[in-house]
VMD Tcl script that draws the C-alpha trace (Angstrom):
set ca {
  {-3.61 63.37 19.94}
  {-0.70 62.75 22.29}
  {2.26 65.21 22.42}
  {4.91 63.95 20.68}
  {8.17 62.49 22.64}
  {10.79 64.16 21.46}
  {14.52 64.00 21.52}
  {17.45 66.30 21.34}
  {21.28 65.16 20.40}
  {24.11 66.21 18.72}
  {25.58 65.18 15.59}
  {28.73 65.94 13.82}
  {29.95 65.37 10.40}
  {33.06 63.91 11.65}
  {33.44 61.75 14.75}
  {33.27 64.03 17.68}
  {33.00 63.13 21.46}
  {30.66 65.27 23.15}
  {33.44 65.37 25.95}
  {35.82 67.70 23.53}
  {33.61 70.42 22.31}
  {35.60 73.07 22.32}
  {34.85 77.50 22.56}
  {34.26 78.68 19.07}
  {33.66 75.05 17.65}
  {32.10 75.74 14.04}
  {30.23 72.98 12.37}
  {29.31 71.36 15.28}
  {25.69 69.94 13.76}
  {23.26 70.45 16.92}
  {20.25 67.72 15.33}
  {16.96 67.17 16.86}
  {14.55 64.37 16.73}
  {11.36 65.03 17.11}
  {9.23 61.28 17.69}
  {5.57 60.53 18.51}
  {5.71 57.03 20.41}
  {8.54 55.25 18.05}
  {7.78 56.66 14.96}
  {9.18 59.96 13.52}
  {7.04 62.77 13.73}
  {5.82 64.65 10.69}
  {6.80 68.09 11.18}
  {7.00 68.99 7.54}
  {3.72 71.94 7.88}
  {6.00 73.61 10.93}
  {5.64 77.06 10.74}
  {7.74 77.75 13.40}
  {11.16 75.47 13.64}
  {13.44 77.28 16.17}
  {16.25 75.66 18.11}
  {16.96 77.37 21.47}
  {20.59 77.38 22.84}
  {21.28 78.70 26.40}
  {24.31 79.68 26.90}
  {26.33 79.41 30.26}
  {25.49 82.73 31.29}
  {21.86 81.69 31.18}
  {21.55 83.87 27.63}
  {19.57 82.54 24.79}
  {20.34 82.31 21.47}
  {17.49 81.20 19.13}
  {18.16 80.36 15.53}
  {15.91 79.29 12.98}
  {15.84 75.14 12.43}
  {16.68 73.40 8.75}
  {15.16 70.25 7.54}
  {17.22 67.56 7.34}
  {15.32 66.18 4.88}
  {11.65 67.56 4.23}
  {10.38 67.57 7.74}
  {8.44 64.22 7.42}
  {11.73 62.26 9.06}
  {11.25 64.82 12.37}
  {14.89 65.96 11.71}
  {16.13 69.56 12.22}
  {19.67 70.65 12.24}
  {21.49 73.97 12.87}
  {25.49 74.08 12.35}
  {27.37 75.92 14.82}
  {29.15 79.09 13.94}
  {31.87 80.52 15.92}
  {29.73 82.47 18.10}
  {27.03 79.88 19.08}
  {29.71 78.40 21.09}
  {31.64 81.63 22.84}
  {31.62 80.29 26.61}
  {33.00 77.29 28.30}
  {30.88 75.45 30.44}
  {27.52 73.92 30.44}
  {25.03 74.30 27.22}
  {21.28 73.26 27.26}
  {19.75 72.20 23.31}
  {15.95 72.65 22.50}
  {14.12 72.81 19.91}
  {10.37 74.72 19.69}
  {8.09 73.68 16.53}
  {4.81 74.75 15.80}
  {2.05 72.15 13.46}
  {-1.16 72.16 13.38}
  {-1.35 69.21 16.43}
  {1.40 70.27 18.22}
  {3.39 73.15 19.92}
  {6.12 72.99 22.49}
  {9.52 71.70 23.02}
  {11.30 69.11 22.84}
  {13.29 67.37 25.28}
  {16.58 69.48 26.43}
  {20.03 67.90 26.10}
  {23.04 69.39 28.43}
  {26.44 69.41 27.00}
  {29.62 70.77 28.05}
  {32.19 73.11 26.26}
  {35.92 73.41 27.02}
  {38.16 76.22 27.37}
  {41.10 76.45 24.73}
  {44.52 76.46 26.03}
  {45.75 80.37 25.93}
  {47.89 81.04 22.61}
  {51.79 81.41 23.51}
  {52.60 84.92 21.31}
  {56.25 84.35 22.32}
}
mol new
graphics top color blue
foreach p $ca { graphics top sphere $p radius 0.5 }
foreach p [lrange $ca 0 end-1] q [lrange $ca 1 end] { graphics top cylinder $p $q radius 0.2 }
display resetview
């Protein structure tokens, strides 16, 4: 069997251009697609679902992948909490399943993070 194609995005809740993601953005949904040719790939049997975030400093956080669904759509999500995003600069998505046909990674997607302006105590 072929490796799946996968794909990695982002998806918020609310209309969000990836442009103005901003340090400490929570609920940020980070979603990822995992495909075999043009069809969704089953992933529902996964017993490993991890979605890999590397930081700017090149550090790694992993967290544990939800089902969007049940798996069979090839959906997993992770929401952001206010430490997933603690650097500007540039972010790199992936997601790392395990089934019974497959193991790997999916494709990485790059995304940038902005600085906040500085708050004026005065």
């Amino acid at each position: 069997m072929e490796a799946p194609i996968t794909y990695t995005y982002l998806k918020t809740q609310t209309p969000l251009n990836k442009s103005n993601i901003q340090v400490g953005a929570t609920g940020l949904t980070i979603q990822v697609e995992i495909r075999e040719g043009y069809s969704a790939k089953d992933i529902s049997t996964a017993s490993t679902k991890n979605i890999l975030i590397e930081k700017p400093d090149d550090s790694v956080l992993t967290v544990s992948g939800s089902f969007v669904t049940d798996g069979e759509d090839g959906l997993l999500y992770h929401i952001t909490s206010a430490t997933d995003l603690d650097q500007e600069g540039i972010y790199n998505v992936q997601a790392y399943i395990v089934i019974s046909s497959f193991s790997g990674y999916s494709t990485p997607i790059s995304f940038t993070v902005y600085p906040n302006l500085p708050l004026d105590n005065n």
